[in-house]
PAKEKOL-24917 format. One line per field, with one value per residue (C-alpha): residue number from 0; residue in three letters; y, z, x. Coordinates in Angstrom, 1 decimal. Layout:
! PAKEKOL-24917
guvo: c(NUM/...) $
roza: c(ALA/...) $
c2: c(Y/...) $
c3: c(Z/...) $
c1: c(X/...) $
This chain:
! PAKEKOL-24917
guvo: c(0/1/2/3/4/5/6/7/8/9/10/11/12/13/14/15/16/17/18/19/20/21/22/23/24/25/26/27/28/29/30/31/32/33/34/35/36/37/38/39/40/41/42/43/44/45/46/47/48/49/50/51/52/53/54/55/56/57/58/59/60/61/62/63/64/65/66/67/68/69/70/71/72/73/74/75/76/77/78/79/80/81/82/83/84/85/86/87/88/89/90/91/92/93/94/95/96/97/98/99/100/101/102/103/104/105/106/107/108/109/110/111/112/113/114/115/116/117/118/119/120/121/122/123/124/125/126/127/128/129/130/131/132/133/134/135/136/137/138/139/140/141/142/143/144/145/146/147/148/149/150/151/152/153/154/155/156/157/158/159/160/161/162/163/164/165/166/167/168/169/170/171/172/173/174/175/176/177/178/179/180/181/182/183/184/185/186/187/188/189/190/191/192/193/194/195/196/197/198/199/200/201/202/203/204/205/206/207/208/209/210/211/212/213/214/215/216/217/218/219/220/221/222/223/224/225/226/227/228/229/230/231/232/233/234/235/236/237/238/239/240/241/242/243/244/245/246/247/248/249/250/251/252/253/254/255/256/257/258/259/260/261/262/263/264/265/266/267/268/269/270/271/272/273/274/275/276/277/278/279/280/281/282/283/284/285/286/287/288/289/290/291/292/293/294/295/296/297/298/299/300/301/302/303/304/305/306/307/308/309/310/311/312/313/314/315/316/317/318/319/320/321/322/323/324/325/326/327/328/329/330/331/332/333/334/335/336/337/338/339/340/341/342/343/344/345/346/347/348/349/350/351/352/353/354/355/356/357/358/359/360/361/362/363/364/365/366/367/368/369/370/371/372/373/374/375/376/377/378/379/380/381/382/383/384/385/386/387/388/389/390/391/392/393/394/395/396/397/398/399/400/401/402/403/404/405/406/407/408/409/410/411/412/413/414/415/416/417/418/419/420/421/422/423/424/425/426/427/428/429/430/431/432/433/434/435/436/437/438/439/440/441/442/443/444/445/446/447/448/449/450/451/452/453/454/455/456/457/458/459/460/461/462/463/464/465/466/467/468/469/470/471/472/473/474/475/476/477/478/479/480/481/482/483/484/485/486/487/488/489/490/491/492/493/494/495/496/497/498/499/500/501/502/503/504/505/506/507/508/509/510/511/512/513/514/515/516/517/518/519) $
roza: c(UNK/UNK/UNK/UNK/UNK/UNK/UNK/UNK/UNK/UNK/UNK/UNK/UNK/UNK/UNK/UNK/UNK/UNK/UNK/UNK/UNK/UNK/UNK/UNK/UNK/UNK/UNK/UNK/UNK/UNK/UNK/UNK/UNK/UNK/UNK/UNK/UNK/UNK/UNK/UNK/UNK/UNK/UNK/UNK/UNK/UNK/UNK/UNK/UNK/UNK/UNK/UNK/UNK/UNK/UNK/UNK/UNK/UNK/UNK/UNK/UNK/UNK/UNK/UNK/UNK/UNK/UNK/UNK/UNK/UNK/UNK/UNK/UNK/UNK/UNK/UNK/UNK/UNK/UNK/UNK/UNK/UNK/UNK/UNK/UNK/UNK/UNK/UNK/UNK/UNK/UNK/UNK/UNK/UNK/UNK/UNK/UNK/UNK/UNK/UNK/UNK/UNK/UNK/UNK/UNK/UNK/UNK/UNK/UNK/UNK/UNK/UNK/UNK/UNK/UNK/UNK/UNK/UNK/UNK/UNK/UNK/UNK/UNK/UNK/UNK/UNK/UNK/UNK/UNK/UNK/UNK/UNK/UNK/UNK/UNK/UNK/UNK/UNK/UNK/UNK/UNK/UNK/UNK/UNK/UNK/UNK/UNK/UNK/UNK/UNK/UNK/UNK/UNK/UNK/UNK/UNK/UNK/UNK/UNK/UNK/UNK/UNK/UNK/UNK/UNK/UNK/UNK/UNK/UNK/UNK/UNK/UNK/UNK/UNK/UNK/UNK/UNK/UNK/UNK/UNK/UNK/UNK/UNK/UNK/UNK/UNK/UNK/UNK/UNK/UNK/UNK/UNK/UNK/UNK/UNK/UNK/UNK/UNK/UNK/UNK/UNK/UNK/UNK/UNK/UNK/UNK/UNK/UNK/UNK/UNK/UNK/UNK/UNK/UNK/UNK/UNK/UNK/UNK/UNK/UNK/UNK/UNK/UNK/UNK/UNK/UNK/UNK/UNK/UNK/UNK/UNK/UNK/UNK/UNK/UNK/UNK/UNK/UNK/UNK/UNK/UNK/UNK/UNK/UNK/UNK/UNK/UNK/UNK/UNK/UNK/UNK/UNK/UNK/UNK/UNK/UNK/UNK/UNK/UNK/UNK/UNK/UNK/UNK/UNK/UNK/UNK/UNK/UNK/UNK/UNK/UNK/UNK/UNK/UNK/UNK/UNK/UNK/UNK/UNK/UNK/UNK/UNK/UNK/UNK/UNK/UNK/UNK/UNK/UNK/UNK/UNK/UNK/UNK/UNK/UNK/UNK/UNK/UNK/UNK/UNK/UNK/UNK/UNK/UNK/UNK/UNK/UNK/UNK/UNK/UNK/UNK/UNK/UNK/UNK/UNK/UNK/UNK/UNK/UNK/UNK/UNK/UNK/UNK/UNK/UNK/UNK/UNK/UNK/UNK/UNK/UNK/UNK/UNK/UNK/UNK/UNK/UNK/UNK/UNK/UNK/UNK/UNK/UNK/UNK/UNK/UNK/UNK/UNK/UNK/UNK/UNK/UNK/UNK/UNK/UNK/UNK/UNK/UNK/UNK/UNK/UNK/UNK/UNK/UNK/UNK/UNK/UNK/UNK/UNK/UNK/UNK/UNK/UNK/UNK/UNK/UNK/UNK/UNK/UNK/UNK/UNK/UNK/UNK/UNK/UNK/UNK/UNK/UNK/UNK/UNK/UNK/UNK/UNK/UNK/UNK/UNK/UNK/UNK/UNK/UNK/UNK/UNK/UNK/UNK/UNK/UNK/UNK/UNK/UNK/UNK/UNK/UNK/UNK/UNK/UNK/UNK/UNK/UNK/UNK/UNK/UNK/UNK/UNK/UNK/UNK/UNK/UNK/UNK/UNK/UNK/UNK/UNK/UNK/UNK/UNK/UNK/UNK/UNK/UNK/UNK/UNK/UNK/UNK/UNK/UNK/UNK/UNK/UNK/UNK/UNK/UNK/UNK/UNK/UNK/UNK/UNK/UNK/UNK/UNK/UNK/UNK/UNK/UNK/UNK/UNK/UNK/UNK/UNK/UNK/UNK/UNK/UNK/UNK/UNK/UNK/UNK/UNK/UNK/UNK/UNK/UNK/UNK/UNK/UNK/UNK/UNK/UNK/UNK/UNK/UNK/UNK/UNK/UNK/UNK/UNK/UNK/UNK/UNK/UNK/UNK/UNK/UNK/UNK/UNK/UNK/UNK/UNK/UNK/UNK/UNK/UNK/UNK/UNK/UNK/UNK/UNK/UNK/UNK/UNK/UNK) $
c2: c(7.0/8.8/11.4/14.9/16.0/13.1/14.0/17.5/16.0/14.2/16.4/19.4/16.6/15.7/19.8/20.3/18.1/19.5/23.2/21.8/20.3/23.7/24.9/22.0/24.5/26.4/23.2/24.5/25.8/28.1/28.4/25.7/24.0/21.2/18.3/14.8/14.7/17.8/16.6/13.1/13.9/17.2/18.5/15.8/18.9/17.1/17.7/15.6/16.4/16.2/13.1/11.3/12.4/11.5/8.1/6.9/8.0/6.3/2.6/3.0/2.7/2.7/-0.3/-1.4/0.5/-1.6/-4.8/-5.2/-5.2/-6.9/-10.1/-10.2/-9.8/-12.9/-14.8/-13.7/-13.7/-14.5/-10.1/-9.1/-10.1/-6.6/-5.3/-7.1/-6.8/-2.9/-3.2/-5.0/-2.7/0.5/-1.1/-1.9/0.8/2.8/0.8/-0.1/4.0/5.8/3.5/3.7/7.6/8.2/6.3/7.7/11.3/11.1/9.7/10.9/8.1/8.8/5.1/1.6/0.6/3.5/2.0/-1.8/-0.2/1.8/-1.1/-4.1/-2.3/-4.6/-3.0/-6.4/-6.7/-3.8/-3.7/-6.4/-5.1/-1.5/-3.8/-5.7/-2.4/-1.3/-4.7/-4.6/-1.2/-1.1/-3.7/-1.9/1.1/0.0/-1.5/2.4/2.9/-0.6/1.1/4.0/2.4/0.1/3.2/5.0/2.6/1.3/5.4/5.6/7.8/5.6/5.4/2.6/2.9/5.0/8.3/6.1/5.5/9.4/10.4/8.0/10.0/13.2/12.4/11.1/13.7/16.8/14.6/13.5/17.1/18.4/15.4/16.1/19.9/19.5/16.2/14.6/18.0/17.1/14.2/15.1/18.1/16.1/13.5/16.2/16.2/12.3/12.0/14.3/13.2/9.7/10.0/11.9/10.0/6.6/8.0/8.8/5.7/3.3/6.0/4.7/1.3/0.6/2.7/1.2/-2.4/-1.6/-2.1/-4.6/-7.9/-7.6/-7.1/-9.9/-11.9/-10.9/-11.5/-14.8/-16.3/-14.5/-16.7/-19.6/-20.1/-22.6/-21.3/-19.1/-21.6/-22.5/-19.2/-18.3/-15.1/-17.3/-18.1/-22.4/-23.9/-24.7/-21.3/-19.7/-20.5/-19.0/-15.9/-15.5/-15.9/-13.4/-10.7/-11.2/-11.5/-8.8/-6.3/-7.4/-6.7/-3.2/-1.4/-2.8/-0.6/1.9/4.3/3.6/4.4/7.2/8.6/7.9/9.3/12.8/13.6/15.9/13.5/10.0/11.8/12.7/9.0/7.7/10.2/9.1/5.4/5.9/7.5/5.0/3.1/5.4/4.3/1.0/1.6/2.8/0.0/-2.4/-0.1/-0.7/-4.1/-4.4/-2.3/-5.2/-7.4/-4.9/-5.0/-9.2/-8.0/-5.7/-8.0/-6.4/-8.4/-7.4/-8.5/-11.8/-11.1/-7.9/-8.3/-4.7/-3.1/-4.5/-1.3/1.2/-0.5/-0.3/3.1/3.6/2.0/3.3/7.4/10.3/11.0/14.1/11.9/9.1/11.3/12.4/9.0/8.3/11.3/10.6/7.1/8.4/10.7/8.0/6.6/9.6/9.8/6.4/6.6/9.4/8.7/5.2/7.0/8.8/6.3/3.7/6.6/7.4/4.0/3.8/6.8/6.2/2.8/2.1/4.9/7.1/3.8/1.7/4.5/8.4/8.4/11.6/13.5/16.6/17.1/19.0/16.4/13.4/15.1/15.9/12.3/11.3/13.2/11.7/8.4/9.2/9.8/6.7/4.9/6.2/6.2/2.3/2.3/3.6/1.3/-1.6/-1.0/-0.7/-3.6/-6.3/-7.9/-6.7/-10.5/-9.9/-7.1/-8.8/-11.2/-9.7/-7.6/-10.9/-12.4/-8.4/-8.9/-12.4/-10.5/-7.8/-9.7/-10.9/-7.5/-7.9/-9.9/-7.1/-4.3/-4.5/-7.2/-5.3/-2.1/-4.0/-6.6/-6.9/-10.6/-12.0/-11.7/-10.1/-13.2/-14.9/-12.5/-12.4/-16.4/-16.4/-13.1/-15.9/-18.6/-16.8/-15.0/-18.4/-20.8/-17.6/-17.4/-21.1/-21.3/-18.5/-19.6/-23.6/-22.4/-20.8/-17.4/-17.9/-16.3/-18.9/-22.3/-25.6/-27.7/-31.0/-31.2/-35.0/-34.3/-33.3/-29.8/-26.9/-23.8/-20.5/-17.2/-18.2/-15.0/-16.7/-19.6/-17.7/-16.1/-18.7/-20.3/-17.1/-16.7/-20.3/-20.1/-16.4/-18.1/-21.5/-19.0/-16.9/-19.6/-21.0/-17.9/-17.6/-20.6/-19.9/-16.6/-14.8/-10.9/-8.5/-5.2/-1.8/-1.1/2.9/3.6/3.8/1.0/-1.7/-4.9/-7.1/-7.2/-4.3/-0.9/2.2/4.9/8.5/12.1/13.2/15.8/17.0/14.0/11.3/9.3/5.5) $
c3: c(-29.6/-26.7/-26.3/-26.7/-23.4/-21.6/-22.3/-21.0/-18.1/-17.6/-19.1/-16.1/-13.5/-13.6/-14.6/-11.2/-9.7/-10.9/-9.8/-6.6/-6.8/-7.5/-4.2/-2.1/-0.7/1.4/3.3/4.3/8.3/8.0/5.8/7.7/6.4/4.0/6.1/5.3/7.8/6.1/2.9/3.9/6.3/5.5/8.9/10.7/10.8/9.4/11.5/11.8/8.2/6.1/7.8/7.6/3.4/3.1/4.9/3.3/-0.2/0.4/1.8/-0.6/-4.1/-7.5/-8.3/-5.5/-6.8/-9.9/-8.8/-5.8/-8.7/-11.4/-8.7/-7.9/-11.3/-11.7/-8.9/-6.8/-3.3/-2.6/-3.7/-0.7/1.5/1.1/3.3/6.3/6.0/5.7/8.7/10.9/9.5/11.6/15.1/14.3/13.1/16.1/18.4/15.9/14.4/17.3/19.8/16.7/15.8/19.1/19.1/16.3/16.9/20.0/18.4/15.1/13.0/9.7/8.7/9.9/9.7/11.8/14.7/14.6/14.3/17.4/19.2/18.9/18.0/14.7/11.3/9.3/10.5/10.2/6.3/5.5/6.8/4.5/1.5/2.1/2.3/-1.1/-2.8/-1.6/-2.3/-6.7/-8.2/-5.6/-7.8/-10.7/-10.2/-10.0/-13.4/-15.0/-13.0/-14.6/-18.2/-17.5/-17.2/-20.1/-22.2/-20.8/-21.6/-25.2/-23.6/-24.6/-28.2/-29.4/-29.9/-28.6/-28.4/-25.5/-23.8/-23.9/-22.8/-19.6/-18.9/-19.3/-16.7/-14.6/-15.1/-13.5/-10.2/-10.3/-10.9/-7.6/-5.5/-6.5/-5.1/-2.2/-1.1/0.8/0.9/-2.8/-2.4/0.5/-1.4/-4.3/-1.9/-0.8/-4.8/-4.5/-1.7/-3.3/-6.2/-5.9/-3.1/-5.6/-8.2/-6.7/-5.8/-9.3/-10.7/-7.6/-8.2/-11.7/-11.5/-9.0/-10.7/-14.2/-12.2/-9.6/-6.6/-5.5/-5.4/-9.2/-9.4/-7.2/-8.9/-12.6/-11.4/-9.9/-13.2/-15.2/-12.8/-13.4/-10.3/-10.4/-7.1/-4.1/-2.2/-4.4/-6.0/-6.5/-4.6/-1.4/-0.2/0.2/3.5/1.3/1.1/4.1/6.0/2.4/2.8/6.6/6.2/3.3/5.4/8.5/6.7/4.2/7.6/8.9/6.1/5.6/8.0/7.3/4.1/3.4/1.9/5.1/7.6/6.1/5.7/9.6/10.6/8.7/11.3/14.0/17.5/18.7/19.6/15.3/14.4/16.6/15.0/11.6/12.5/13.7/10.7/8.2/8.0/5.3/3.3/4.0/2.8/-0.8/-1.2/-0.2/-3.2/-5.6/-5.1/-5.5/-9.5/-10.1/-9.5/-11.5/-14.8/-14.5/-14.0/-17.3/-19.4/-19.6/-21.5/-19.8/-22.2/-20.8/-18.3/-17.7/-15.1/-13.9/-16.4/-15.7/-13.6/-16.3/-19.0/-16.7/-16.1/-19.8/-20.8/-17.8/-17.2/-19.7/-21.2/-19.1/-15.9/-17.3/-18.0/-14.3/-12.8/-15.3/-13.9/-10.1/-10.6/-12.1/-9.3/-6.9/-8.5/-8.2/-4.2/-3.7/-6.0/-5.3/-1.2/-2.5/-4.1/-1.1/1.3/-1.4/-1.4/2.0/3.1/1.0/1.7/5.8/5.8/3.0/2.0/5.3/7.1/4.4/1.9/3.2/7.0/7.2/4.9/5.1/5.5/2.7/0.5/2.4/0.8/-2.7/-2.9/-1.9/-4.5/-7.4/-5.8/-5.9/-9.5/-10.0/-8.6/-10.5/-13.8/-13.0/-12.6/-15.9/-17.5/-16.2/-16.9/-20.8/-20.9/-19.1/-19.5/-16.6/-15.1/-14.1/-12.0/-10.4/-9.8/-8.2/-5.8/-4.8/-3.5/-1.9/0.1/1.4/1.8/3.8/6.0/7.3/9.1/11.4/14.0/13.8/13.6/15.2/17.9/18.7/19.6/22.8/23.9/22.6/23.8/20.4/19.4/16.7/15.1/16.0/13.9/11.2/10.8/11.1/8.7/5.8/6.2/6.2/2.8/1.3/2.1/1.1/-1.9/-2.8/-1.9/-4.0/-7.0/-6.4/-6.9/-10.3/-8.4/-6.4/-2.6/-1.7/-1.1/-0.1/3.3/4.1/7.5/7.4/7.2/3.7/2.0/3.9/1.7/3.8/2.3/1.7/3.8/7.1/6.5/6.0/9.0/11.6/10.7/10.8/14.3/15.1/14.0/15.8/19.2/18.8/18.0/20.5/23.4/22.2/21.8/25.2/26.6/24.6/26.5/23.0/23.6/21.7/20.8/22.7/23.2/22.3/21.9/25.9/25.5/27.8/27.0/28.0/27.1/28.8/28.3/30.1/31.1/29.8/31.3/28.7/26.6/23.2/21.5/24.3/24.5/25.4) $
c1: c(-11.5/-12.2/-15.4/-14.1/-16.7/-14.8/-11.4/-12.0/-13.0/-10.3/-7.9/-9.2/-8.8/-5.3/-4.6/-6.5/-3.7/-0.8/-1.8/-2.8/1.4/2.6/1.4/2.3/5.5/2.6/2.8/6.0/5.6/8.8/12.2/14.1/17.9/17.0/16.9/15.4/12.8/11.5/11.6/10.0/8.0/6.5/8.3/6.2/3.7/0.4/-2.8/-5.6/-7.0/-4.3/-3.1/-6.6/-6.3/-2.7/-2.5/-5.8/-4.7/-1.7/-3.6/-6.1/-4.1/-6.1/-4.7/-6.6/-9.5/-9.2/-7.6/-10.4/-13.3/-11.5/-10.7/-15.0/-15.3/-13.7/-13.6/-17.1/-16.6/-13.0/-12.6/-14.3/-11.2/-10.1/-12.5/-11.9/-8.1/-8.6/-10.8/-8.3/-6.0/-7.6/-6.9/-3.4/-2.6/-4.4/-2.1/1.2/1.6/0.9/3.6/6.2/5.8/6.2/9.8/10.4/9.9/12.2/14.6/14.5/14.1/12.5/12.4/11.3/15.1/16.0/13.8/15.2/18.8/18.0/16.2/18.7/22.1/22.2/23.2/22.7/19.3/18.6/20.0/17.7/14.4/15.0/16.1/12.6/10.6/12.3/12.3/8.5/7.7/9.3/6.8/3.7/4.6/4.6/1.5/0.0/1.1/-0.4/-3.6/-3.3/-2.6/-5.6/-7.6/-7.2/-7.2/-10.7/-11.5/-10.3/-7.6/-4.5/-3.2/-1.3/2.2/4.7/2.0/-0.3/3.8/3.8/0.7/1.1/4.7/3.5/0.8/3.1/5.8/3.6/3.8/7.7/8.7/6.4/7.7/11.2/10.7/8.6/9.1/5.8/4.1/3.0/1.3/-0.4/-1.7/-2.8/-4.7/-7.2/-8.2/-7.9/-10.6/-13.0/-13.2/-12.8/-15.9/-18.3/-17.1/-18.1/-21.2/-22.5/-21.2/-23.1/-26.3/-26.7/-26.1/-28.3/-30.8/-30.4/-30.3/-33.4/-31.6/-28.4/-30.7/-30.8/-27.5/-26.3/-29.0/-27.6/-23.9/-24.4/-25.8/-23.1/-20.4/-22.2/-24.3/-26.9/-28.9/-28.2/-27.2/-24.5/-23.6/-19.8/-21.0/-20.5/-17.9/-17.7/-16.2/-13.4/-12.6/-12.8/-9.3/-7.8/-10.0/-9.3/-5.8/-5.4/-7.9/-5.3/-1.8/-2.3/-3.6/-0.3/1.6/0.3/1.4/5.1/5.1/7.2/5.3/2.2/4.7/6.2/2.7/1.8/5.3/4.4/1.7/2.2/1.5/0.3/-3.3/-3.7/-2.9/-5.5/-7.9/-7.4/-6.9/-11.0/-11.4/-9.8/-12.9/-14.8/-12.2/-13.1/-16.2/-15.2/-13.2/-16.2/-18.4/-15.7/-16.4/-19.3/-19.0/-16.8/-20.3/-22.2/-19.9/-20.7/-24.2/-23.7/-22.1/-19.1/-16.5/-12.9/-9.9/-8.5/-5.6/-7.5/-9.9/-8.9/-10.4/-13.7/-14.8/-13.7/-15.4/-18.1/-17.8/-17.7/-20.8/-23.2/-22.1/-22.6/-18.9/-18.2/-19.1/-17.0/-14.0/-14.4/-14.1/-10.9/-9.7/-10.0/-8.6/-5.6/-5.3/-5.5/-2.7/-0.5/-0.6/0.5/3.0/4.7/4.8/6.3/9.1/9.5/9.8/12.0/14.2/14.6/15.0/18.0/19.4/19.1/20.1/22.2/23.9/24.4/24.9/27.5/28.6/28.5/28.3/28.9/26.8/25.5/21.9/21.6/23.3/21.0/18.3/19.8/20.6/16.9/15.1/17.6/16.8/12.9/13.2/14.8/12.5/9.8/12.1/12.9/8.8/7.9/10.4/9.5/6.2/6.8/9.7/7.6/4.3/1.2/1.3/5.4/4.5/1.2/3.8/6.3/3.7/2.5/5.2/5.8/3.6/5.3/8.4/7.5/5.1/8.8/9.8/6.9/8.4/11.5/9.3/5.8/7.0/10.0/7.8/6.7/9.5/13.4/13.6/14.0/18.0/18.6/20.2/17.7/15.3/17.9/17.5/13.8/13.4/16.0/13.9/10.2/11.7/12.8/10.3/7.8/8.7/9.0/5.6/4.4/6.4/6.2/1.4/2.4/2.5/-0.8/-0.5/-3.3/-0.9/-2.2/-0.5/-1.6/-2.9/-3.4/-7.4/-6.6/-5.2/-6.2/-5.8/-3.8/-2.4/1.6/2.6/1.1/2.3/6.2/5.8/5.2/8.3/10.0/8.5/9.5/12.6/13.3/11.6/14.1/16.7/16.4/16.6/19.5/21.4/20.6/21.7/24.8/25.3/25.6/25.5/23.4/23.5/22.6/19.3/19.0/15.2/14.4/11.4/11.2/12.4/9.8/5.8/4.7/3.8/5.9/3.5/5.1/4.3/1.3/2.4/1.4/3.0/1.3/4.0/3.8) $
């Protein structure tokens, strides 16, 4: 049973939240006609600050949170992956968001979809890269809730039985109800919450490890025995040569990947210029850096003793959490997880919802819809989403989710060469892309399944089996097939489509006037 002091805790937390929802419509610059851009993209009216608190809520999940210390909980050193990948992230996106909002805002697309429509005049292709984002995007939210679950129960806060179902709804319900009636302005209200608490948080909980411990030595030292390490040279707190291609393809791809979300872009498209993205891509980094402490609790609970259920690795940190902080502190580190489960979640809604609405329904179904009704059927889409998230959540086991966002990321790593390439030159055809984008998906996911759902996939080299993250792998024969496409089509004399996004459509960058938004 939970600790009455902790529950309070926890219970003023996630109240603290749902105010902080109610007065997300302050967000609002001026009464304007419903539009979608409003609704998903807060009016594209975020400064600096709540763009740094938005987007980095949104990166930084508490699955992640959770996930990131249960895998070096388990595994050692192969965890630490994630802080390399969110480092390589913060370039990319300093060069990818800025060049894309900047497309987008003169043309008013609201979605990645929107872009590759605009740049190679193909509907198909673009069809397939929003159905990616939202067949990417579901299990990634579900995930938030199995973070969420994995948290209170670690806490004591979760009954068994249909009452634990309820009390995970009726946290989740405060949030659906605010995204439903201010769109992004919600979540991005809720992330300043997120950031502060999840920073002081941390803190506390790092304080007193290290001083019931005496410093990180003993905790590496304690860890590496609990892995079964015979010495330093040979702890599993190393990495081995073995592993290294495995861990520097996983760091890359997954970088790659990120910034093909959904719910990232729709966060980076919310802010109000180019000159504010490359702000808080410089600023991403002390992110980074909670992610890397995060880790490194996931070596303490070894260090502890900690005994996570088994299949539950994710729960490590909580039960941590549990054992080493005074019940009020513990209640608010439960607390500020759970938050940081609520940001991403709701701007994945969002963006799943948008991205159908854009490119499925405006384009195939309703062409000529209304605004107002674009938005209506948005926010019933949103709730679906996170309906069809709760549900799946209670029908199926953890692993089928963990699943599914593994092969996720596979998929959308696919839209890249659409996407980030097209930003700088249109000479891939977009049949060419469609082909390359069929066979990256398909021989993606056969890898993924063919390793018993592993990302990590063995190719013989000849030399022996070198060990790469599947999604790399995916993409270079996407990229070869798109390249091979592309020349044939060519020498075919196969037209494309229009170009209507004003970018050149070679490898270079166009030098604008420099205005407010900076534009490329």
């Amino acid at each position: 049973m939970a600790d009455g002091a902790m529950t309070a805790t926890f219970l003023a937390v996630i109240g603290g939240a749902s105010l902080l929802a109610v007065t997300a419509r302050r967000l609002r610059p001026s009464e304007q006609l419903p539009s979608l851009e409003g609704w998903a993209l807060a009016d594209r009216g975020l400064g600096p600050g709540w763009t740094w608190l938005l987007l980095g809520g949104t990166v930084y999940t508490a699955y992640t949170f959770t996930a990131v210390p249960g895998l070096a909980y388990g595994n050692g050193a192969p965890a630490f992956f994630a802080v390399p990948y969110t480092v390589i992230v913060c370039p990319l996106a300093f060069v990818l968001l800025s060049r894309l909002w900047s497309v987008a805002r003169r043309h008013g697309y609201v979605t990645a979809a929107d872009f590759v429509r605009g740049r190679y005049g193909s509907p198909p292709l673009a069809l397939v890269v929003a159905l990616t984002g939202i067949l990417a995007t579901m299990p990634y939210l579900a995930l938030q809730l199995l973070g969420i679950r994995a948290v209170l129960t670690a806490g004591g806060l979760y009954p068994r039985g249909a009452t634990g179902d309820l009390v995970m709804v009726a946290v989740f319900a405060g949030l659906a109800v605010a995204t439903y009636r201010h769109g992004l302005r919600a979540p991005a209200v809720i992330s300043a919450l997120k950031a502060v608490a999840v920073f002081v948080s941390l803190t506390a909980v790092c304080w007193l490890v290290l001083r019931r411990f005496g410093g990180p030595g003993a905790v590496f030292d304690g860890a590496g025995r609990a892995l079964g390490g015979t010495d330093a040279a040979h702890s599993p707190l190393l990495l081995s040569p073995e592993q290294q291609p495995a861990y520097a393809t996983l760091a890359l791809g997954s970088a790659l990947a990120l910034l093909m979300y959904p719910h990232v872009l729709t966060a980076g498209f919310a802010a109000d210029g180019t000159r504010t993205l490359r702000k808080v891509s410089a600023g991403l980094p002390a992110w980074t850096a909670l992610l890397a402490l995060f880790g490194f609790l996931g070596i303490a609970a070894l260090a502890a003793g900690v005994r996570a259920p088994e299949g539950g690795a994710e729960a490590a940190v909580p039960m941590l959490v549990d054992r080493v902080m005074p019940a009020p502190l513990a209640g608010l580190v439960f607390g500020s997880i759970v938050v940081g489960a609520l940001v991403p979640a709701a701007v994945m809604s969002i963006a799943a919802a948008t991205s159908f609405v854009r490119n499925v329904y405006v384009e195939y179904v309703h062409p000529t819809a209304t605004p107002k009704r674009q938005v209506r059927v948005a926010k019933a889409v949103s709730l679906t989403a996170k309906l069809g998230a709760v549900a799946f959540v209670f029908g199926l086991r953890d692993q089928d989710a963990i699943n599914l966002q593994l092969l996720g990321g596979v998929w959308i790593l696919q839209i890249f060469p659409a996407v980030a390439v097209g930003l700088y030159t249109r000479w891939l055809h977009p049949r060419a892309l469609l082909a390359g984008w069929a066979v990256g998906m398909v021989a993606g996911t056969y890898l993924v399944v063919r390793e018993g759902f592993s990302s990590i996939v063995p190719l013989d080299t000849g030399a022996g089996p070198l060990e790469i993250y599947a999604g790399i792998a995916a993409l270079l024969l996407n990229l070869t097939v798109a390249v091979a496409g592309t020349a044939a089509l060519a020498r075919l004399g196969v037209p494309r489509g229009a170009d209507a996004t004003d970018l050149p459509s070679r490898l270079m960058v166009r030098r604008g006037p420099q205005t407010g938004a900076d534009n490329p």
